[in-house]
N, C-alpha and C positions, 0 to 999 in steps of 0.2 A: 394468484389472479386478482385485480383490481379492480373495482368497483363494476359492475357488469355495463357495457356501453348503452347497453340498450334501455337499461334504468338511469345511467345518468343522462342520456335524454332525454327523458319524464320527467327531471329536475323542475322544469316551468312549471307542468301541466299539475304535479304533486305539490309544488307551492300552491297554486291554485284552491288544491284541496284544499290543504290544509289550512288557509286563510277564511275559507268558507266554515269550516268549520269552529275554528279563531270566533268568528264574530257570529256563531249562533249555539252557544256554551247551550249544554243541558246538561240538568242532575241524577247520580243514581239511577236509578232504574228507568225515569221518566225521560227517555231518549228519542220521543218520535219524528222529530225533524233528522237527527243523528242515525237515525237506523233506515231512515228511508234515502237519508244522502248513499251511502254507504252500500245499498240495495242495487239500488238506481247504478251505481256506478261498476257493480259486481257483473248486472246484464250487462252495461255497454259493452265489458271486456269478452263476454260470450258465455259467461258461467250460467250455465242452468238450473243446478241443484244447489237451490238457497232456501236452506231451513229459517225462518226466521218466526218470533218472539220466545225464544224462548230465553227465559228469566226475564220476561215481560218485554225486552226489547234487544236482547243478544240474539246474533246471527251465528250461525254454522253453516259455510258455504266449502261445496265437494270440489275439487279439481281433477279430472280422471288423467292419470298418466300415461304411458306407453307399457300395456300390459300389466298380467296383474303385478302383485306386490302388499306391501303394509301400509297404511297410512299414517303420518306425520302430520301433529300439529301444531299449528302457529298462531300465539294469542295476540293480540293489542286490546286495550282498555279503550271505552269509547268516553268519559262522564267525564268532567266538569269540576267545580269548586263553587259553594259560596262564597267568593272573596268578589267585594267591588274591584273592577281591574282601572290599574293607575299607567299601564305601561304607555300610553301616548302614542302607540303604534297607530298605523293607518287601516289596518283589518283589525282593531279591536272590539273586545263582546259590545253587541248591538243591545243586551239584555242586562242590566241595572243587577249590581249581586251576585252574578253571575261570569267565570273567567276560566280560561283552559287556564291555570298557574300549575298546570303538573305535566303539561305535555302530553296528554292523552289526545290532544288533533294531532300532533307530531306522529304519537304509535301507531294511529289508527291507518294514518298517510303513507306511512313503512309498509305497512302490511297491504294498502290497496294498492304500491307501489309493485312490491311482490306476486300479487294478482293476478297484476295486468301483464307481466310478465310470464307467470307462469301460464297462465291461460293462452297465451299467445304460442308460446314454444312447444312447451308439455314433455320437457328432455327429464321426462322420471319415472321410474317405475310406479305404477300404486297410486295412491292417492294422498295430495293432501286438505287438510280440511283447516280453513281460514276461520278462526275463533275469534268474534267481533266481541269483545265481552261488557254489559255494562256494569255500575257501579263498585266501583275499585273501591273507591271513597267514602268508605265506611259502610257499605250496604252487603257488600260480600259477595257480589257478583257472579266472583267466578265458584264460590261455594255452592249456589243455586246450579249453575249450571251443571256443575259436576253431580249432586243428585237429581237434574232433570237427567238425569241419564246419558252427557253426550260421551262421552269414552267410550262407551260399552253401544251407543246404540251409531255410533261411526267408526266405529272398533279404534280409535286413535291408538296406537301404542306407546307413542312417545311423543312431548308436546316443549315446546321453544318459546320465550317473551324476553324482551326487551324494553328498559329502559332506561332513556335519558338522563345525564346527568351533568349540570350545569357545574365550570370551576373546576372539570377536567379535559386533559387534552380532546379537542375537537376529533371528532373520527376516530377514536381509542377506545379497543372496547377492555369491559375487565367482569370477569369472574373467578368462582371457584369452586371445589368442588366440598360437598358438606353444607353445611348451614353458611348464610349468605346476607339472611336479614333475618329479622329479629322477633317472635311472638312477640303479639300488643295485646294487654287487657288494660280496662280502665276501672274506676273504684271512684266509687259514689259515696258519701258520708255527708247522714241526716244529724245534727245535733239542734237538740229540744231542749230549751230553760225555762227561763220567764224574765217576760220584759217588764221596761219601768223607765222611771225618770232616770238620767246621767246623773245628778246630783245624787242619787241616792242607789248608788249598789247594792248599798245591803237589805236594800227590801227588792231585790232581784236574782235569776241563775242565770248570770251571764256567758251566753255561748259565744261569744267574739273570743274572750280566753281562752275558751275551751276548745276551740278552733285553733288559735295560735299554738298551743299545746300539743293539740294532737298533730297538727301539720310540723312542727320541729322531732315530734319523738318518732316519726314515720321517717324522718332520716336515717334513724337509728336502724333500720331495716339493713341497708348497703350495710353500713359503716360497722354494724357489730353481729349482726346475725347471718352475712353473710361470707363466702372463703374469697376474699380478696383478688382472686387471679379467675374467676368465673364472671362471664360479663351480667350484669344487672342494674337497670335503669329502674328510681323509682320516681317520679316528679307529683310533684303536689303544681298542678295548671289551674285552677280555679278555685276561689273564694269568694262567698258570693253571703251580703248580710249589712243589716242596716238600712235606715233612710233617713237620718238625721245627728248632728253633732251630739245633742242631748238627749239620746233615747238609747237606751240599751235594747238591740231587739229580742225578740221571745228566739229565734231560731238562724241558723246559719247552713251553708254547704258546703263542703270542698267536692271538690274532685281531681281526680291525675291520671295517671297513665303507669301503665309498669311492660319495659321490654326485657325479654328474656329468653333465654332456646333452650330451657330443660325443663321439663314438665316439672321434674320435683324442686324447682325454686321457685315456678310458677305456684307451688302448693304452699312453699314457705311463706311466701309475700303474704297469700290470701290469708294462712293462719294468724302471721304477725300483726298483720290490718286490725284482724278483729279482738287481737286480745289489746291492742295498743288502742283503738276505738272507746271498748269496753272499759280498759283501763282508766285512761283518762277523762273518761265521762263520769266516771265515780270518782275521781279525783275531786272535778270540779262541779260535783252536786247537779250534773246533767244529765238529761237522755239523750244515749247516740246510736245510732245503726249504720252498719257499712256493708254495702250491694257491691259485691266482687265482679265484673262481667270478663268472662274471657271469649276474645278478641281471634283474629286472623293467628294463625298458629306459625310458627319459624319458615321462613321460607328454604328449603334444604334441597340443592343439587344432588340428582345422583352421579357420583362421581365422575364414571365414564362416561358419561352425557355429558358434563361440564367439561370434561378434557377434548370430548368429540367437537363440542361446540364454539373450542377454541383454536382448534386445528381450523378450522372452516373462518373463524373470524380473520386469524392470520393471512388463510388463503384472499381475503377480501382487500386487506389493510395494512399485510406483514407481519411477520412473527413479531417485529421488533416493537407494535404498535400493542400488542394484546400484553395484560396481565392474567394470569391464568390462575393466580394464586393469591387474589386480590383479598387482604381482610373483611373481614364479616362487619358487619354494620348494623346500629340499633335501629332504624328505619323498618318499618313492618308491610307486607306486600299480600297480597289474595291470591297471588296466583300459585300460592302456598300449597291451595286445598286441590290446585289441578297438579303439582308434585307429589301432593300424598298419592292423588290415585296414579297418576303413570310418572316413569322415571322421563328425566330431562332438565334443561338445565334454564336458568334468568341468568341475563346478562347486562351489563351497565354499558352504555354508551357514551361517551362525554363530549359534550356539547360546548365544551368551550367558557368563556368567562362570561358573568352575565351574570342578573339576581337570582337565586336560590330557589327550589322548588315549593309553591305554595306561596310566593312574595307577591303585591299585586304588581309589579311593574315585572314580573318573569314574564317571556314570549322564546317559544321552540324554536331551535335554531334550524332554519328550512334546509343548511346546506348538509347536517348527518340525515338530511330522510332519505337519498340515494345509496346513504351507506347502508342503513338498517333495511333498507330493503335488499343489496342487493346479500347482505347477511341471510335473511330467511332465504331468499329464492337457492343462493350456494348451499345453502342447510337440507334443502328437498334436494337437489342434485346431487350430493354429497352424499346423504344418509340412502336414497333410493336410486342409483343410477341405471341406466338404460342397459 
């Protein structure tokens, strides 16, 4: 079956959305123009039971079907980016700093596309429950939500997301089943010397070396303590120290990033950091300390949810259009902590050519938001039939 007709004539009305929401970007948690769009739009369609703030501005809205049954849920990310937006579009952010560059007005536009649809028909058993989630974007969103309790207090049993993916085939979806993307923690390193004039090093403990130092033997992490054929990213992304040609300063930072999908490499890295820290701060007649934080956890399909969820994409797009068995990616996702608690699957959508996700000239490609919705709505019909 192909895209469902009666969503692809929402095509206008979802560009719409999603343009409005384009040009009034909000952060994290702080979603109140975004939660009330989105509200607002839930009643128009005739939905009733709209839980709303919880995790300060995430919605959980009910869909009653035809008789009873289980309920099915369906997420989208509603939050934003600090990135100035460059894209030169005509519905770009109205708000300075502020840019949808991840497509979270795209998901959020799939799933009110889905909505409007199901709210209108109601061809399903049960119930599903529309997961408006905020802060994807470093805030953990959908971790909150999941200990405000919604699984258990809308009994969801199995739960569905989608996203975008720019620089692959337009309308192509791809997943798999197992691990999918990738734990992220980040790692913080304080080093303490003593500053002084440039000309005279030797009456100083220069942390700039000491930095240079520890950020090259922190490669050594991949390259010699780890088994070659297991995936592990460890990046050193910030250096931060000095404020002049001639001054050695007293103190410097780094900080990085480490993705991973095994808990016990996740414990390697942490142990290596601090003996390679530690080491090299006594090397270099410093003091250093390194703050491990771990991060959104692997994002991991259950299998047969991933295979169910690709039989229903084909139904949407064709078998020939889905990868069902797509590689695993170092890319890190939230919606991680709503897989740990219920089985189901994330799926990639590809939007075609275009700049990269988090670039400021990226803008959501308006013509997959008929497909991704008409993805969810086949997915409640599919998993709950009449």
């Amino acid at each position: 079956m192909p895209v469902l007709n009666s969503i692809a004539a929402l095509e206008p009305e979802m560009r719409e959305w999603r343009r409005w929401l384009h040009r009034n970007p909000e952060l994290q948690f702080d979603l109140p123009k975004t939660a009330r769009f989105v509200a607002d739009k839930l009643r128009e369609f005739g939905i009733t039971e709209i839980h709303e703030g919880i995790a300060e501005t995430g919605i959980v809205a009910i869909i009653e079907g035809q008789g009873d049954g289980p309920t099915i849920g369906l997420r989208a990310d509603m939050d934003a980016l600090p990135i100035e937006e460059a894209s030169g579009v005509e519905h770009a952010s109205e708000t300075r700093g502020k840019m949808h560059a991840c497509g979270h007005d795209g998901h959020t536009t799939m799933l009110l596309g889905a909505a409007k649809y199901l709210a209108q028909t109601r061809n399903f058993r049960g119930r599903v429950a529309l997961i408006f989630q905020p802060a994807e974007e470093g805030g953990g969103g959908a971790r909150v939500m999941v200990e405000e309790g919604i699984m258990d207090r809308f009994d969801i049993g199995q739960v569905y997301g989608i996203h975008n993916a720019p620089n692959f085939a337009e309308g192509e979806f791809f997943t798999a089943p197992g691990p999918i993307m990738a734990a992220v923690d980040t790692f913080h390193i304080d080093i303490v010397g003593k500053g002084g004039h440039g000309a005279m090093p030797h009456d100083t403990k220069d942390p700039v070396v000491a930095a240079l130092g520890i950020g090259q033997a922190i490669q050594t992490i991949v390259s010699r303590n780890h088994y070659a054929l297991d995936e592990l990213v460890v990046s050193v992304t910030q250096i931060h120290t000095g404020t002049a040609d001639n001054i050695i300063p007293a103190s410097a930072y780094i900080e990085g990033t480490v993705r991973t999908f095994d808990p016990a490499v996740q414990d390697m890295v942490e142990r290596r950091l601090n003996q390679i820290v530690a080491g090299q701060a006594a090397s270099y007649d410093v003091s250093a300390s390194c703050r491990y934080e771990r991060g959104y956890p692997a994002t991991v399909n259950d299998a047969e949810k991933a295979e169910f969820a690709a039989r229903v994409a084909a139904d949407v797009v064709g078998a020939g259009r889905v990868t069902a068995d797509s590689p695993k990616e170092m890319g890190a996702e939230d919606f991680s902590y709503m897989l740990e608690s219920r089985p189901g699957a994330y799926l990639f959508l590809g939007a075609g050519a275009g700049p990269v996700l988090h670039h400021p000239e990226y803008d959501f490609n308006d013509a997959i938001a008929p497909v991704g919705a008409s993805f969810f709505a086949r997915m409640v019909e599919t998993a709950q039939p009449v």
